[in-house]
C-alpha angles and dihedrals in degrees: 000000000000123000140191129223129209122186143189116222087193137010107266094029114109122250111258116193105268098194144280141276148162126251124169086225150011094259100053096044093053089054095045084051093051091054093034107051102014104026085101095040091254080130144058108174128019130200105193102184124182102240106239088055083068110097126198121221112195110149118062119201120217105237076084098053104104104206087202102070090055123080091209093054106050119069112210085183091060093046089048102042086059086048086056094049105050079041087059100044099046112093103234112223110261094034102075075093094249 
């Protein structure tokens, strides 16, 4: 089976992908990557991963797309133009003519 391994140089830091290898099971991979990749103390964290458990996204719906956090979807006129509209409409204190 072949895994990957994914390791950390310093808390904080993200993981980035350290290289692959194949181990007949979880127990000895996770030892080969211990010597391997932190033997030294290059690393502080290690995610050792079978292959086939790593999933690829590659398509994102839209129901995630936040239209906020984009400067093209969200429309500031629209919001102000409402704004305008309730301000118009209120009756400020000191102008009902008493």
């Amino acid at each position: 089976m072949i895994y990957e391994v994914f390791r950390q140089e310093r808390k904080g830091q993200p993981f980035v992908h350290g290289g692959s290898f194949h181990a007949p099971d979880q127990a000895f991979a996770d030892a080969y990557a211990r010597e391997f990749y932190a033997r030294r103390q290059e690393s502080v964290a290690l995610w050792v991963v079978p292959r086939e458990q790593i999933v690829e996204i590659d398509e994102f719906p839209d129901e995630f797309d936040l239209k906020y956090r984009r400067v093209d979807g969200y429309s500031i006129k629209a919001r102000l133009a409402i704004a305008r509209e309730r301000a118009g409409s209120a009756t400020s204190p000191g102008t009902d003519g008493g």
